[in-house]
N, C-alpha and C positions, 0 to 999 in steps of 0.2 A: 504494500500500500504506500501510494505517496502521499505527500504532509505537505502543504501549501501555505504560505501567509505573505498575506497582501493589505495594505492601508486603504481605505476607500476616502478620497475626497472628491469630494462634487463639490462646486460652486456656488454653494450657497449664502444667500446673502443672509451677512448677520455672521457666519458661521470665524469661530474660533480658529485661526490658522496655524494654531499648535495642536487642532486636533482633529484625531482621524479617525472615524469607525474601522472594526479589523477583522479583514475576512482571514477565513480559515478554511481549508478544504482536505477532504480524505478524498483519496482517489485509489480506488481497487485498480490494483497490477492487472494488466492484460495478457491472457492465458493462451499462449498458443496451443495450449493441449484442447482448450474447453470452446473457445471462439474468439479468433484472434481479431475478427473485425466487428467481435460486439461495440453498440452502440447504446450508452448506459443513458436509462434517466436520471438528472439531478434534483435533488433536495437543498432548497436555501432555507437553513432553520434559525430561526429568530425568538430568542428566549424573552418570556415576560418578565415584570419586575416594577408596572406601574409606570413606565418609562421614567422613572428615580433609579432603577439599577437595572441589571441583567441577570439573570439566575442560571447558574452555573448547573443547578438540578434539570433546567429547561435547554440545558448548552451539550456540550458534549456527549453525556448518555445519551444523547436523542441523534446527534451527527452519527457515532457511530456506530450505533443499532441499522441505521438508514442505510451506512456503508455495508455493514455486516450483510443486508439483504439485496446486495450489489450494486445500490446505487452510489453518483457520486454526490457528497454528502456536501455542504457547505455550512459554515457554522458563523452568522453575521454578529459580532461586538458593536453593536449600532449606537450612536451617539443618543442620550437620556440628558434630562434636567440637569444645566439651566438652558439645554437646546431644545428650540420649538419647533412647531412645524413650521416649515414640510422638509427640515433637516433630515433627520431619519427615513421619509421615505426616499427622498433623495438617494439616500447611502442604498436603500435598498435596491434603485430603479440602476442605481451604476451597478451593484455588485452581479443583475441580470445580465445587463450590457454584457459585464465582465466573461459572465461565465459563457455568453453562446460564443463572445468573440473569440473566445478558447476553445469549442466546442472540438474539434478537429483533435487539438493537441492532448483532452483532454478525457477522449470517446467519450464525449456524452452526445446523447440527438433531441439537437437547440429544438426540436418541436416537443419535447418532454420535460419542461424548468420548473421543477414546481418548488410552492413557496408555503412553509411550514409554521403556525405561528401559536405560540402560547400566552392566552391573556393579553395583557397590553401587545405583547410579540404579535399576536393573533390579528388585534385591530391594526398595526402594523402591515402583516398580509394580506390582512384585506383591503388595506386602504392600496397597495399597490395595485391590487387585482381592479380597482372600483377607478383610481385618480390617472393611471397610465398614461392613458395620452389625453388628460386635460391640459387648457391651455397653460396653468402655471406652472407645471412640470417641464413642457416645450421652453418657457421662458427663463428654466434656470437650467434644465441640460443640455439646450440647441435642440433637443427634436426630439421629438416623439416616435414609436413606430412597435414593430412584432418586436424588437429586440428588449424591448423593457418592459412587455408585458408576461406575466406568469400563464404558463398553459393550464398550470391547476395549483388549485390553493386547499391546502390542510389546515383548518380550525379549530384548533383544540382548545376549551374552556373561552373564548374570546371576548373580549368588551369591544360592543359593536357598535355601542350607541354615545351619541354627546351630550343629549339631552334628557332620552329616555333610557330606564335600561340599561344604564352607566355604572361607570368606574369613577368615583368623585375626583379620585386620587389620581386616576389615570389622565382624566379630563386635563385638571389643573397643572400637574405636569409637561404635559405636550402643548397646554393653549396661552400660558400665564394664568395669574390671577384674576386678570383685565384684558379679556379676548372680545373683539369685535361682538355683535350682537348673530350675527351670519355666521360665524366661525364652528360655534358646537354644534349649529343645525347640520352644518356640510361633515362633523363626526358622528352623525348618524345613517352610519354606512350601510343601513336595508333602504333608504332613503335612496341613494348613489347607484343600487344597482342594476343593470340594462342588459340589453341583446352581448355587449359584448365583453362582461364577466366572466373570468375564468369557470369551470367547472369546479364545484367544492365540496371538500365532504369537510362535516363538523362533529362536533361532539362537546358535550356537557353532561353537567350531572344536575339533577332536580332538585337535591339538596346544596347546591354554591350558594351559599350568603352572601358570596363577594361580587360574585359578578352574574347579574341574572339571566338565567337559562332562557328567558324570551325573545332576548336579543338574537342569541343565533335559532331561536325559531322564528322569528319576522325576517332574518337574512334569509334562512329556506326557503320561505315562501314567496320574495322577492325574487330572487331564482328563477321558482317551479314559473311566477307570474312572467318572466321575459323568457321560458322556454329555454332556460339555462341548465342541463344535468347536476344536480347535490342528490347527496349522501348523508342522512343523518342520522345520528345515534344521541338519545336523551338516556344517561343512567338513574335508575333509579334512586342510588346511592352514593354517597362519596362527595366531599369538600370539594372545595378551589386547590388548585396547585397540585395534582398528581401527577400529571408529567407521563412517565410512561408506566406509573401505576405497578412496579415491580421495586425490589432491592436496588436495583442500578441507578433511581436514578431519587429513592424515597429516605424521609431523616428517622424513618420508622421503620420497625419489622414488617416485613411482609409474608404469609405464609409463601411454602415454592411456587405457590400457583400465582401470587401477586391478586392486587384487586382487582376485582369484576372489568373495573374498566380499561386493564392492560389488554384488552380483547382490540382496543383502540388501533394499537400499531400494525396487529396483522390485516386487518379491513384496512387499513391507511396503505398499506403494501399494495394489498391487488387492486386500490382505488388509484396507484402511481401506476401502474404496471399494464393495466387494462387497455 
């Protein structure tokens, strides 16, 4: 397996020039025994954290479980408070760039980039999935087009919404204290989305206090409403913050079999692969 790291800076205005979001990447060795000219799908994973930090339980166990199942994995350290929007999704729209303009050197097939998000990481994914080529994206990376958009997007536990259905914490992080009156309406991303939204599979649990399961039921149904393919799974059980629901990635015992909702990653498998 090869190990990648890369700085991402995009051009954003406002942004700090001592700082850079930092991609990370596992890339499965190519097997002349098995298929030497496979063409792997990528996974861009984007750990939550309220956009105040990054969770390391939502980082790495999660890149290389991805690699583990052959794809090629990316693992994004994205810029959090006192960076606002659309900093971050910025970092995310370059690190797509990044990965298809590698696609070749890198066997992945740039029509398979998908983009993996937990909680805040989550509304992160979907905002790239929703904002791609609006215009103020075009006006801080030069353009827009297929190279920056996700062909499918993984939601796991997500805050979708700015106004309803929210993350207070999350909100105030990404927007200031004193955001435009228009600003949390446009983070009401089941609001944002249309014909040309990636395909997405989600997942929540019925019991998260932190961040409400409705939210990714009104993104489904936004979806099903513009004729968009989703995947959803509501658990019955289980908090905020499980991650991949097993020992690898929990601050808690797990029995071998991990919770219910470790069932997440292998349906998240044949939902990349399909």
């Amino acid at each position: 397996m090869e190990y990648i790291r890369q700085e991402i800076i995009p051009h954003t205005p406002g942004r700090d020039p001592k700082q850079a979001a930092v991609l990370e990447g596992y890339l499965p060795d190519v097997s002349q025994e098995i298929d030497p000219g496979r063409l792997r799908p990528a996974v861009l994973v984007l750990p939550g954290g309220a956009y105040a930090m990054t969770s390391e339980t939502e980082g790495e166990p999660v890149a290389l479980k991805f690699a583990a199942a052959g794809a090629c994995a990316f693992l994004l350290w994205y810029s959090v408070a006192p960076a606002r929007f659309p900093q971050a999704l910025c970092e995310v729209l370059t690190a797509l760039r990044l990965i298809r303009q590698n696609a070749v050197l890198w066997n992945i097939d740039p029509e398979r980039v998908a983009v993996c998000g937990f909680s805040a990481g989550g509304h992160l994914a979907a905002s790239a999935g929703v904002f791609w080529d609006r215009d103020f994206v075009k006006e801080i990376l030069g353009r827009t087009g297929p190279s920056l958009r996700p062909d499918r997007l993984i939601l796991c536990y997500p805050v979708l919404g700015g106004t309803r259905y929210t993350h207070r914490a999350s909100m105030e992080n990404l927007l200031g204290e004193s955001p435009s009156q228009a600003l949390p309406r446009q983070m009401d991303l089941y609001e944002q989305v249309d014909e040309r939204t990636p395909e997405t599979f989600l997942w929540h649990t019925a019991e998260d206090e932190c961040v409400p399961p409705m939210g990714s039921l009104l993104f489904a149904q936004a979806l099903l409403r513009h004729g968009v393919a989703c995947e959803l799974h509501l658990y019955p059980r289980g908090g905020h913050g499980l991650s991949l629901g097993n020992y690898l990635s929990a601050d808690e015992p797990f029995s071998p079999h991990g919770h219910t909702v470790s069932q997440w990653f292998d349906n998240a498998v044949r939902f990349l692969y399909e």
